[in-house]
C-alpha positions as CSV (number, residue, x, y, z in Angstrom):
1,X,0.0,0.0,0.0
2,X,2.9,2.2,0.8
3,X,4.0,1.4,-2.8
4,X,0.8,2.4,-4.2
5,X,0.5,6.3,-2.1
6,X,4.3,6.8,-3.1
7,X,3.1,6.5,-7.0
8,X,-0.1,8.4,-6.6
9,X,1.6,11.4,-5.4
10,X,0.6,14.6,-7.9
11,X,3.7,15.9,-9.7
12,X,3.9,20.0,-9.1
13,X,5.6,22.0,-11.6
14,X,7.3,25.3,-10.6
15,X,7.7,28.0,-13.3
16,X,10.0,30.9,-13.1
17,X,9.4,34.3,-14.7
18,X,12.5,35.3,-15.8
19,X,13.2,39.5,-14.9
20,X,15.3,42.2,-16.6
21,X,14.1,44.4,-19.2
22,X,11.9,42.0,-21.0
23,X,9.2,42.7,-17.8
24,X,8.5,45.9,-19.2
25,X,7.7,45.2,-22.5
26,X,8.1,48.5,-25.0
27,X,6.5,50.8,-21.9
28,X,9.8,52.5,-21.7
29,X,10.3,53.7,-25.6
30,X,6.6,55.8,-25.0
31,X,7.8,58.0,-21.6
32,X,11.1,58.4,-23.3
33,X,9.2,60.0,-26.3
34,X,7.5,61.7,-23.9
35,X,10.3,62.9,-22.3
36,X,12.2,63.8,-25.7
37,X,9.1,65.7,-26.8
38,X,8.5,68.1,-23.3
39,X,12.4,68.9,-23.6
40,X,11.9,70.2,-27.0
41,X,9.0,72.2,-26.2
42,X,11.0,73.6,-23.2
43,X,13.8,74.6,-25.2
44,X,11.5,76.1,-28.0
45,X,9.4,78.0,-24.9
46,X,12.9,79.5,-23.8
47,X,14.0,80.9,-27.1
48,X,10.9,82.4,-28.0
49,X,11.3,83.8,-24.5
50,X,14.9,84.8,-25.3
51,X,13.5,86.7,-28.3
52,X,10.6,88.7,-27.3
53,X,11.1,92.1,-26.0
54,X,10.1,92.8,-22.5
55,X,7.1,95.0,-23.6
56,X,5.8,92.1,-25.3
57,X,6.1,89.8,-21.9
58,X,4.3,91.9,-19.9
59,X,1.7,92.0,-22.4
60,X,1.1,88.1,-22.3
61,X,2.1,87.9,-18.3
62,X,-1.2,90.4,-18.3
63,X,-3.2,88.6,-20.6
64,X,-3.0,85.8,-18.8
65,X,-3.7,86.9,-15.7
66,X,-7.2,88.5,-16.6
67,X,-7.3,87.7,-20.5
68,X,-11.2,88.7,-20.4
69,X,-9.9,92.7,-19.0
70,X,-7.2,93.2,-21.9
71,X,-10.4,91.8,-24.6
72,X,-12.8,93.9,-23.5
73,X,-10.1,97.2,-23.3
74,X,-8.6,96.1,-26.5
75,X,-11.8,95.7,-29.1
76,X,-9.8,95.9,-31.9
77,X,-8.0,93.8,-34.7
78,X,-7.8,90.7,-33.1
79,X,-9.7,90.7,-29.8
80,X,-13.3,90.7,-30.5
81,X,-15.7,92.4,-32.5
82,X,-17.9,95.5,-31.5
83,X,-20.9,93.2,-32.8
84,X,-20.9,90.7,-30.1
85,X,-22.2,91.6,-26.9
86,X,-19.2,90.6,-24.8
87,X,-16.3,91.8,-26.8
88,X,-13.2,88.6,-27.3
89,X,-12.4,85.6,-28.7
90,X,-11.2,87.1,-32.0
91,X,-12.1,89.0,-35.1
92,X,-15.8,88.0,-36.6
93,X,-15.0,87.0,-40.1
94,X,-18.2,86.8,-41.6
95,X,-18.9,90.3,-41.3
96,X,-17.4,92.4,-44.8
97,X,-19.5,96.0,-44.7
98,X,-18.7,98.6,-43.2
99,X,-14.8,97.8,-41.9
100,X,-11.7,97.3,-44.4
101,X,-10.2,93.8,-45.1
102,X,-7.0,93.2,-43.7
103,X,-6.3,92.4,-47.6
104,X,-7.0,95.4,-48.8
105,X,-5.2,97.6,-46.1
106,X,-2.1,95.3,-47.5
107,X,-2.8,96.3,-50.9
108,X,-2.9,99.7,-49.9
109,X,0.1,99.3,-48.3
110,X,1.9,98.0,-51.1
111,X,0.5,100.9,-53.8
112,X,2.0,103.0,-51.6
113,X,5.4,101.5,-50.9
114,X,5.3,101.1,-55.1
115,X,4.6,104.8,-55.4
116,X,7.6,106.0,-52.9
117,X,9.7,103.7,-54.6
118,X,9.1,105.3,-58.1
119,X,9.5,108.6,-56.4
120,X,12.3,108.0,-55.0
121,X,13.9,106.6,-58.3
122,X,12.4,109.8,-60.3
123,X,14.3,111.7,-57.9
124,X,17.8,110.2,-58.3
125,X,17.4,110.0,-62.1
126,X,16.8,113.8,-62.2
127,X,19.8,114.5,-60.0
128,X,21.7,112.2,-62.1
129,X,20.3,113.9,-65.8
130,X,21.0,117.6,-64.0
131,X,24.7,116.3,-63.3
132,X,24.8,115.2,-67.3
133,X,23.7,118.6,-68.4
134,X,26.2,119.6,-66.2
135,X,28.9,117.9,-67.7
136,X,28.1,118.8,-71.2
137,X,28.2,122.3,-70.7
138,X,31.7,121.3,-69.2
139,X,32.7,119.8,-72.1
140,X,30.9,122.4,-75.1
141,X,32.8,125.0,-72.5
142,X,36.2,123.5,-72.3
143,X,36.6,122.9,-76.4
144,X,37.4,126.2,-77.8
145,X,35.9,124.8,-81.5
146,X,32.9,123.9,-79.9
147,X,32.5,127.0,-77.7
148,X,31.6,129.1,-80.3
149,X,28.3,127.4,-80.9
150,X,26.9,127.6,-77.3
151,X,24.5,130.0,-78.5
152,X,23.1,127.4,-81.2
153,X,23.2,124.8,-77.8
154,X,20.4,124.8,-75.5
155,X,20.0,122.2,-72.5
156,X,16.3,122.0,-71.0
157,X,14.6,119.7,-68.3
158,X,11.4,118.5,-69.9
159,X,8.7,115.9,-68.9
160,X,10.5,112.9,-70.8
161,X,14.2,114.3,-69.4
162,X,17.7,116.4,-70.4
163,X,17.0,117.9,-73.8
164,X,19.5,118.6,-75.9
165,X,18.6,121.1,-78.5
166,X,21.2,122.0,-81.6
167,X,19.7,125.3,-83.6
168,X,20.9,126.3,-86.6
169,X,21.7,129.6,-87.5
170,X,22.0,131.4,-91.2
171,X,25.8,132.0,-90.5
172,X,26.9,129.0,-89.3
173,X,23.8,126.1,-90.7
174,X,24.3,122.4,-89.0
175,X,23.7,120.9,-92.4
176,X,24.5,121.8,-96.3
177,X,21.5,123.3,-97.6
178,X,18.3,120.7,-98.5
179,X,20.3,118.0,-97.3
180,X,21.4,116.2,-94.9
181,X,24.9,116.5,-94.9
182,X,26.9,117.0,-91.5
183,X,28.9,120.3,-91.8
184,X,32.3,119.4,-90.4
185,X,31.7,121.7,-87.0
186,X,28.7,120.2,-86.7
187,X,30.3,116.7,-86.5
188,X,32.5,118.0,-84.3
189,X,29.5,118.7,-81.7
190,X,27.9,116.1,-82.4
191,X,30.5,113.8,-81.5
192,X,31.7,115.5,-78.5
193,X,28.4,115.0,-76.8
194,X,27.9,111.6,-77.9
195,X,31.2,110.8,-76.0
196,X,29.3,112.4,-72.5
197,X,26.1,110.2,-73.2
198,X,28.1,106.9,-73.6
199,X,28.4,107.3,-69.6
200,X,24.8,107.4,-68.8
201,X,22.9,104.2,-69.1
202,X,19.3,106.4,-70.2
203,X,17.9,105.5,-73.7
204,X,17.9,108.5,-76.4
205,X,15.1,110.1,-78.6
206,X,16.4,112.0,-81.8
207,X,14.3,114.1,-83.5
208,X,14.9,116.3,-86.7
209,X,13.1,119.6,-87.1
210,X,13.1,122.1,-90.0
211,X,11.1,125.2,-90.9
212,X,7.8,125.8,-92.8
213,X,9.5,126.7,-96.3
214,X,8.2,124.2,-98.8
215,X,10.4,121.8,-100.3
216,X,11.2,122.1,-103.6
217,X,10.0,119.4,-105.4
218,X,8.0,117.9,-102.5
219,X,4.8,116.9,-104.4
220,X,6.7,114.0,-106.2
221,X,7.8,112.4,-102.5
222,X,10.8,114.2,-101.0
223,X,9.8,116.8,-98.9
224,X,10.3,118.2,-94.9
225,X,9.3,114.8,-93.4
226,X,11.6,112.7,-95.4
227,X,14.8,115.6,-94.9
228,X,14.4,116.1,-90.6
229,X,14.5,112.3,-90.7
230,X,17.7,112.1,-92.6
231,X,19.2,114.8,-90.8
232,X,18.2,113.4,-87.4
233,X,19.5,109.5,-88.5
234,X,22.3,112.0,-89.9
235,X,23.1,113.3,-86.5
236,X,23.1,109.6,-85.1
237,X,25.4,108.5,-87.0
238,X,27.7,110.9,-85.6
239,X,26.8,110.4,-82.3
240,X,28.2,106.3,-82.5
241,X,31.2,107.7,-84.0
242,X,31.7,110.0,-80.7
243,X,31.2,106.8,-78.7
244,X,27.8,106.3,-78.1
245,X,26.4,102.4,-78.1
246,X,24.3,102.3,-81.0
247,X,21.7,100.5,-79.2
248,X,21.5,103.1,-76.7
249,X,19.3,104.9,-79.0
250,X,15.6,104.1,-78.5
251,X,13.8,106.3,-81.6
252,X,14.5,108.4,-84.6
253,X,12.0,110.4,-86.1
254,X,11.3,113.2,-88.7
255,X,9.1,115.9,-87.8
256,X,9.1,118.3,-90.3
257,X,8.0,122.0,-89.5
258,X,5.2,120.1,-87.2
259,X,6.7,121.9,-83.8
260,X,8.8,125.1,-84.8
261,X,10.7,126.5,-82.1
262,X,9.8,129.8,-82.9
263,X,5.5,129.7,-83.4
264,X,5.8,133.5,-84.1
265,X,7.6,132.6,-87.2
266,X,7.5,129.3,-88.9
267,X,10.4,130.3,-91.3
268,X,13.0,131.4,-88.7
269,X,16.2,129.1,-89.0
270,X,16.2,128.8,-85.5
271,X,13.1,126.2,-86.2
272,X,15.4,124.2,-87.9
273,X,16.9,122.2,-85.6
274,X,18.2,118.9,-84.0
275,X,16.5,117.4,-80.6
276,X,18.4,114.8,-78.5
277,X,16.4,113.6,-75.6
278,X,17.9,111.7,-73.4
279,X,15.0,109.7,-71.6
280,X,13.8,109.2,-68.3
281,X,12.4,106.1,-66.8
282,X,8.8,107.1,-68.1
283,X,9.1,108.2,-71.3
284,X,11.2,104.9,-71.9
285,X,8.0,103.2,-70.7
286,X,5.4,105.1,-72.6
287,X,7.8,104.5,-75.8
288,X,7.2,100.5,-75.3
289,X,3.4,100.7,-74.1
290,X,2.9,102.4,-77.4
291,X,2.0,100.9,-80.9
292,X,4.2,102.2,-84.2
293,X,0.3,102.8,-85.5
294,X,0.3,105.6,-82.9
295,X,3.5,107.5,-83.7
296,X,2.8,110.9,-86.0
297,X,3.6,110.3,-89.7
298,X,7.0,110.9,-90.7
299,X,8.0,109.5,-87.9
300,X,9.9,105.9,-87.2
301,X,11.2,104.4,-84.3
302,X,12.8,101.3,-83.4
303,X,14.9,99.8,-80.1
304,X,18.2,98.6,-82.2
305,X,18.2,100.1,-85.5
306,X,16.4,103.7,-85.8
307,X,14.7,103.1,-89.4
308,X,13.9,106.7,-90.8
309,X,11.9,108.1,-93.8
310,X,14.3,108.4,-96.6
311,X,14.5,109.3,-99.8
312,X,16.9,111.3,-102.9
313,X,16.1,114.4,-103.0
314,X,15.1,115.4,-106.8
315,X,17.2,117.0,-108.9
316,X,15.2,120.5,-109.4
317,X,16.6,123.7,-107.2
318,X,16.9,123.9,-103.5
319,X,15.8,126.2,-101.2
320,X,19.2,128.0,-100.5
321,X,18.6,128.0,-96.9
322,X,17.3,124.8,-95.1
């Protein structure tokens, strides 16, 4: 029998859990994100701290200790609107009559950042065009050829810029009679100042003028028009050769006895006469808005090669003085 208890006896089986990190589990990855993320936000809170101004701190150190006082003392842009009851919790954005959108006070803001800027740029391209007339007058006055013709030289200020104005007289003409021929003081000028406008980075208007005398011969296609374009394309040429960039010059045109110096009397030589405008910022723009369809006839104009009306004159007599 003692056999038989000694056999029935249960079997008891002892498990051990084994300890160490495995008891955890992944528990500990969680609070070290945790921990990871609240030091980040910790540092971030003390830089921003670092870089706001004291006037600013005690602006949120107030808010937060009665944020209801500084919305209701503070009805403006951003804490409440005046048509809630209690004033706070931010602008009302469905409401669009009767205040101005925060757009358009930027846009407003903007135009008028634009507008100083042209302004201000208007102002240093005059200063800059007065010191060119400047030096031109230097240079006419320091060339004892040239200074004899400062009475045929006038330099103007004019809506489109420094205006450069070349007059002929019946003593000393800029061109042979009823052509376009350079007369050799003339070239002289006329490459003098183009050597002063090289240093200026403004584009240049050239316009030929001449007086109301009819051309001889005009009816059968040569007349006024076609000559004050030659002579202005004329006085281009010479202008390169004094060391003006050819594709500094912007237009060329011929306009005939269409705006005589002298009203008084259409036939005065002094109405016969070569305009060099040296161009502001607007005229430039104005030039490139408009169409070629829109420029008065006789004229032509073109960015890299000034075309021009041409023409031979005929063969019958001249006018002797043109």
């Amino acid at each position: 029998m003692a056999g038989d208890a000694k056999k029935l006896q249960p079997i008891i089986v002892k498990r051990v859990k084994k300890g160490g990190h495995a008891a955890h589990g992944g528990a500990w990855k969680i609070a070290y994100a945790d921990f990871v993320t609240a030091m980040m936000a910790f540092f971030l809170l003390m830089w921003l701290l670092g870089s706001t101004s004291e006037g600013d701190k005690k602006g949120i150190a107030d808010y937060f200790a009665s944020p209801l006082k500084i919305a209701l003392l503070s009805a403006g842009s951003g804490a409440g609107d005046s048509s809630h009851v209690i004033r706070g919790g931010g602008e009302d954005l469905s409401r669009t009559v009767g205040q101005v959108k925060r757009g358009d006070v930027d846009a407003a803001k903007s135009t008028i950042n634009l507008q100083a800027l042209k302004e201000q740029q208007a102002r240093a391209e005059r200063v800059r065009l007065e010191e060119l007339k400047a030096k031109v007058e230097d240079k006419l006055a320091s060339n004892p050829k040239l200074a004899e013709m400062t009475k045929q030289i006038l330099l103007d200020m004019t809506a489109d810029g420094l205006r450069i104005q070349i007059v002929d007289e019946n003593q000393r003409p800029m061109f042979a009679s009823g052509s376009a021929e350079v007369q050799p003081y003339m070239r002289d000028l006329l490459r003098a100042v183009g050597e002063v406008l090289s240093e200026v980075p403004n584009r240049l208007t050239l316009e030929g003028h001449t007086d109301a005398l009819p051309f001889a011969g005009g009816a059968r296609g040569f007349g006024n028009w076609e000559l004050s374009a030659d002579r202005a394309n004329a006085s281009r040429r010479e202008l390169v050769t004094g060391g003006l960039p050819a594709d500094q010059v912007l237009r060329v045109q011929g306009l005939a006895a269409s705006t005589p110096f002298d009203p008084a009397d259409p036939t005065a030589p002094a109405n016969r006469r070569i305009s060099i405008i040296v161009m502001n910022r607007d005229a430039e723009e104005r030039v490139f808005r408009s169409s070629p369809q829109t420029q008065p006839a006789g004229s032509a104009m073109g960015p890299s090669s000034p075309a021009t009306a041409t023409g031979n004159p005929p063969s019958s007599p001249l006018p002797s003085a043109r």
